[in-house]
Structures are given as C-alpha cells and as structure tokens.
N, C-alpha and C positions, 0 to 999 in steps of 0.2 A: 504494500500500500504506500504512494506518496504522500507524503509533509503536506499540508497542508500550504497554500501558495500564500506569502504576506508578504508586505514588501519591508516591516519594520522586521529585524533578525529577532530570532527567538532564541539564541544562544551563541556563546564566544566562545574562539578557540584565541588564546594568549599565548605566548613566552615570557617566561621571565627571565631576563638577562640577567647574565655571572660576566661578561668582558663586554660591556658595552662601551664603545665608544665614537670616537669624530672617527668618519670614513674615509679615509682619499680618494680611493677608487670612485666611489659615488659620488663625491664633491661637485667631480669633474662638471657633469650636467642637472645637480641639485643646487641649483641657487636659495635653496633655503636653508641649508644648511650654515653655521655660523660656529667657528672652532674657537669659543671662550674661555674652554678651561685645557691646559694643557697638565694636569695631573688627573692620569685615568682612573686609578684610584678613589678618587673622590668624583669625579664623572660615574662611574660605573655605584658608586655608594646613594648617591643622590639620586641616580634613574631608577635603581633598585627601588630604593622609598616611593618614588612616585609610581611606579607601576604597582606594587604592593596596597599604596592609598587605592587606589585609581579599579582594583577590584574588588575592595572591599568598601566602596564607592558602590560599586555594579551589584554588588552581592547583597548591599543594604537595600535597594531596587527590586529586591528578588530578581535579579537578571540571570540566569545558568551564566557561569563560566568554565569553562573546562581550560585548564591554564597547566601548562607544562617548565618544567625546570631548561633552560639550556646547559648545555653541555660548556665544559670548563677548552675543551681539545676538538675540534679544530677552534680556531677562534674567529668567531662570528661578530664583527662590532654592530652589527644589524638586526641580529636575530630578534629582533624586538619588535620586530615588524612583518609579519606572518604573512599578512593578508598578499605581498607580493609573489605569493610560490605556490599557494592553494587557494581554491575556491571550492566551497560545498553547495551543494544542489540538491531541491524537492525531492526529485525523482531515485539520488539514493549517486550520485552522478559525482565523483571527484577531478577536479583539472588539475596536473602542474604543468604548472606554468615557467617558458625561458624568461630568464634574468640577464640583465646587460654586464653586472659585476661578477667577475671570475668570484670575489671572497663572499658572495651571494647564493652561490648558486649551492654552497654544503649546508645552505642552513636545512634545506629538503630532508623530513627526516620519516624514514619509515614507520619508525617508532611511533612517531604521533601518530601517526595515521589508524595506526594499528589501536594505539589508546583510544581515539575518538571513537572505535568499533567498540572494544574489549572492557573500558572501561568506565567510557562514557553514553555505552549500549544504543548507539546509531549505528545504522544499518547503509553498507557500502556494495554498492550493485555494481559500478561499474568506476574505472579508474581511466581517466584519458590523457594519457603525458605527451604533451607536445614539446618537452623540451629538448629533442633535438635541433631541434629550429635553433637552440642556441650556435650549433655548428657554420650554420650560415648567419649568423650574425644578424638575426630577426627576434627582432623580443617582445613579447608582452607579459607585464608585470600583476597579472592578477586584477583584482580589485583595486590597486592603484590604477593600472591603466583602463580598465574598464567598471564605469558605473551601470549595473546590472537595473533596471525597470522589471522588477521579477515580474509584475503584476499584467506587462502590457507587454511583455517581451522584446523590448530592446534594449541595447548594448550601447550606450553614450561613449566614445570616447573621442579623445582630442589627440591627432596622429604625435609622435615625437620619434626618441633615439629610441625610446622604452617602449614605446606603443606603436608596431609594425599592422600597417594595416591591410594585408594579406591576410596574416597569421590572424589576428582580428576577425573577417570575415571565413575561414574556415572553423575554428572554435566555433562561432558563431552558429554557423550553420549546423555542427554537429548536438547542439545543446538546445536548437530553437530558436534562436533569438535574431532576430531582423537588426542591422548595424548603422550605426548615426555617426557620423566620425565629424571631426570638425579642427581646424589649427588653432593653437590660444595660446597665447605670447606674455612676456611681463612687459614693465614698463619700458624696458632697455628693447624691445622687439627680438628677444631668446624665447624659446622654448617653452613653455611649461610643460615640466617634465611627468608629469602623473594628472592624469585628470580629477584623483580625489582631493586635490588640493585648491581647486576652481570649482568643483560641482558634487553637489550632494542632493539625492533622491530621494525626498521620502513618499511614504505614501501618496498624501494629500497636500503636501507643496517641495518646493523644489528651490535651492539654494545657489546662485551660479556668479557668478565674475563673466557678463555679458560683454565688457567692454572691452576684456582679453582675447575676445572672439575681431580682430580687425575686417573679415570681409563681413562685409554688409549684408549677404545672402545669408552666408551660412550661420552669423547670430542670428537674424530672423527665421530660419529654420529652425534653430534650437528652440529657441521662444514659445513658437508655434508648436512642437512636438510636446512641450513639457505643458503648456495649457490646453493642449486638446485631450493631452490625456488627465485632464483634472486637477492639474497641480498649480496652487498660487505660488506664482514665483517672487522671489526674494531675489531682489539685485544688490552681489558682495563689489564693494570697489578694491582696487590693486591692494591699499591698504589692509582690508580686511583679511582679504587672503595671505597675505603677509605677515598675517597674525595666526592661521592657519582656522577661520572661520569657515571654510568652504571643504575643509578635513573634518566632517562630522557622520552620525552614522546612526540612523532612526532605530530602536529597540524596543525589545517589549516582555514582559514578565506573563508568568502562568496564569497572572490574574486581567491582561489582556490591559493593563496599566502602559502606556506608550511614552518613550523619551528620547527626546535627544543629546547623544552622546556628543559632547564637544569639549575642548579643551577652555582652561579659564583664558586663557592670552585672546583665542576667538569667541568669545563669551561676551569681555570687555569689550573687545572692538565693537562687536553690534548697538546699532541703534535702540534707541525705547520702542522706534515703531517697527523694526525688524522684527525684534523679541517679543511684540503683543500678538506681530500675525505667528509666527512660530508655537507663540503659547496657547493660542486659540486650540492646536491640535496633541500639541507634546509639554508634557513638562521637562523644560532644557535642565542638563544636569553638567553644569563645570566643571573639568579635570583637569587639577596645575599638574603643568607637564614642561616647565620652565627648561630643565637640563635637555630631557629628551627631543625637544622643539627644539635647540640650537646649536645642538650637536649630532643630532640624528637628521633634522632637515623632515620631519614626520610627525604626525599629530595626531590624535584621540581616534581619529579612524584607520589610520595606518595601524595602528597595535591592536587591530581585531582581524580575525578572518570568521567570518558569519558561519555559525553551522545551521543549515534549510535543510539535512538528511532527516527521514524520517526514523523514527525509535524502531528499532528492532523488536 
C-alpha cells in the first residue's frame, strides 16, 4: 500500500555531525557559504549543539525524526546535509542521487538506508541510483536541486553546475513527475547553486526569490504554475534569501498539526506581512543555525531528507 500523498513531510531523516566543517570543495560554486571560524573544533562543537537543539525542537512538535550518528572515518564536512544524496517517495521508491563534490559523494551510506527499513519500519520497494551520471560529470543534488510538488506532480528546479537538466528530466520521468526548470542568478549575475535556497513549496502557498529569475518569461511561468496550482505566493528578495528564508520545508505531526521549518536568521529576515500570510496556514517554527549557515552554506531544509515511504 502507498503513503498516503501530502505535500507537508511527515517524517525526517537527519545526520548528526562528529567532523563538520567549512568545505572547499563546495565553496567553489556555494556563495553562501562564509569561513568564520577557522578552529574546527569548536565549529564542529557548536553545529553539534544546534543540530541537537534543532530536533529536539522537531520532537517537541511531535515531528518523527529518524536521525543517524555520522561516522568519525571517512571524513565528511557535509554530512549534515542529507537531503542532497537521497530522496524518499509515497510509493515505497528511493533515489541517489550524483553529487558534484568528490568528498560528497561517501557520505551515501547503506546503512541508513537499511535503518530507515529495519528500524524505522518503512517499507522500500524499489531503489533507483543514478549516480553514475557522476562519471560524466552530470549532477543532480537531491532535494537541493529539485523542489518536489508531491501533490501536483512536478519537479521545480533552476538548471546550475548541480542541477543537470537531462538527468532532471529522466529521474523525472521514471518517478512521475512533469519538469519546470528555470535559471536564477544572485545579485553579482552567478548561479544559484540549489534551488532550495530561492524556493520552497508548501502545500497551500509557495515561497520564491522571483527577481533571481532574470528572463521575463520564464518568472512569469513560474508564477503562473505555482498559483494555478493553489498556492499564495510569497515574494523573498536577494536579501532574504541571503539569510536563507527561501531554505524552508513544510511539516507535519501525527496529529495533522502543520509547520514550517525555517531557520531563525530567515525567520528575522521576513516581513510582518510575509509571516501573517505564512501563519494563516502553518505555524513557523525558528531554528538558530548560526554556525551551520556560515560554514556549511545550508539551512533548516538542507538538514532534512523527507521520509513519504509508506510503514511496513
């Protein structure tokens, strides 16, 4: 039997990081990243804290979390951010997903996979690894690269180095889902490198950095997709997103209680009248994530990967 289709997650899968730190490799094309503290030590002590608040946050919510230890060997300064190597699916369906960072791509770990079966009693029907694509140098990074519309079945993303939009459209096709791609730039006219950092989906409204979108057709596509399928949209500017406002991730508990997941730095950034239409449907819940925000380059939805598998 499949899950029942929602489009707010009804459960998280976490890491909690033992060697987290500033990445170089990923630096390269994450301009949100910011190397403040150069003793990893206390980087890696302070992210631990906030990931630790930050589910026991979730768990006061009644949110399920199914949260895993990282490993000490190989060392993973990312591992903290899941959602880029796996996505879970209704129908019982797992993706991995190619990674553009060679020290990315071990965080892939059987293990969990096998926990979210054996001892988080979800039920895995089929497994689709496309990451050979890594070989030719085609990536797409999960749930960063792609925002999933479980409800309406499409697949929002914003093409980059991370978000190959082939590989895109075949995933795609093998999972259901019809593909909306579009280019979104910062203020310097670079890339933006993840679409979860510009756009979030929830059920009944939709969160986006329109102005990132420079052709004039393809934001007014977007627009048009996200309010015909019922969602008030919310326009984030460059600012917000910089705060990592547009890195949020709709939730919901056994009692059908719905939230959204955002960090405090994109919390603050938001207007009074942003947060009234938000609160109209969710009650927003702020997560400081100060170290991991400026060292990781990654925010309150980056450290989930949604579990939609139905229970065993």
């Amino acid at each position: 039997m499949f899950s029942e289709v929602s489009q707010a997650a009804t459960a998280l899968m976490m890491v909690r990081p033992v060697r987290f730190c500033y990445n170089e490799e990923t630096a390269v094309d994450n301009a949100f990243m910011n190397n403040t503290s150069f003793n990893k030590e206390s980087t890696q002590e302070k992210a631990r804290q906030e990931f630790d608040n930050y589910v026991s946050i979730l768990q006061s919510k009644g949110v399920e979390v199914a949260f895993f230890e990282d490993t000490l060997e190989p060392h993973k300064p990312d591992s903290i951010f899941p959602n880029n190597w796996i996505s879970f699916h209704e129908d019982g369906t797992v993706v991995l997903y190619p990674m553009k960072a060679m020290n990315r791509r071990i965080e892939r770990r059987q293990d969990i996979i096998e926990g979210i079966e054996k001892t988080f009693n979800y039920k895995i029907s089929k497994i689709i690894d496309i990451t050979e694509e890594e070989k030719e140098e085609r990536f797409l990074e999960g749930t960063g690269s792609i925002i999933f519309d479980y409800l309406n079945k499409i697949a929002y993303a914003c093409v980059s180095q991370r978000t190959h939009k082939e590989v895109l459209e075949d995933i795609a096709k093998k999972i259901g889902y019809k593909v909306h791609t579009f280019t979104s730039v910062d203020e310097n006219g670079k890339e933006i490198y993840h679409t979860n950092v510009m756009m979030c989906v929830a059920e009944r409204f939709a969160m986006v950095c329109a102005q990132s979108i420079r052709d004039e057709t393809e934001r007014e596509n977007l627009l048009s997709s996200l309010r015909e399928t019922g969602h008030e949209v919310v326009l984030l500017s460059y600012e917000q997103i910089n705060n990592f406002a547009g890195n949020a991730l709709e939730v919901t508990n056994s009692k059908g209680n719905r939230y959204l997941i955002i960090s405090k730095a994109g919390y603050d950034s938001l207007t009074a009248e942003q947060k009234a239409i938000i609160e109209q449907y969710d009650e927003i819940v702020p997560i400081p994530l100060e170290t991991i925000e400026t060292n990781g380059g990654g925010s309150a939805r980056c450290m989930i990967a949604d579990i939609r598998l139905p229970k065993a």
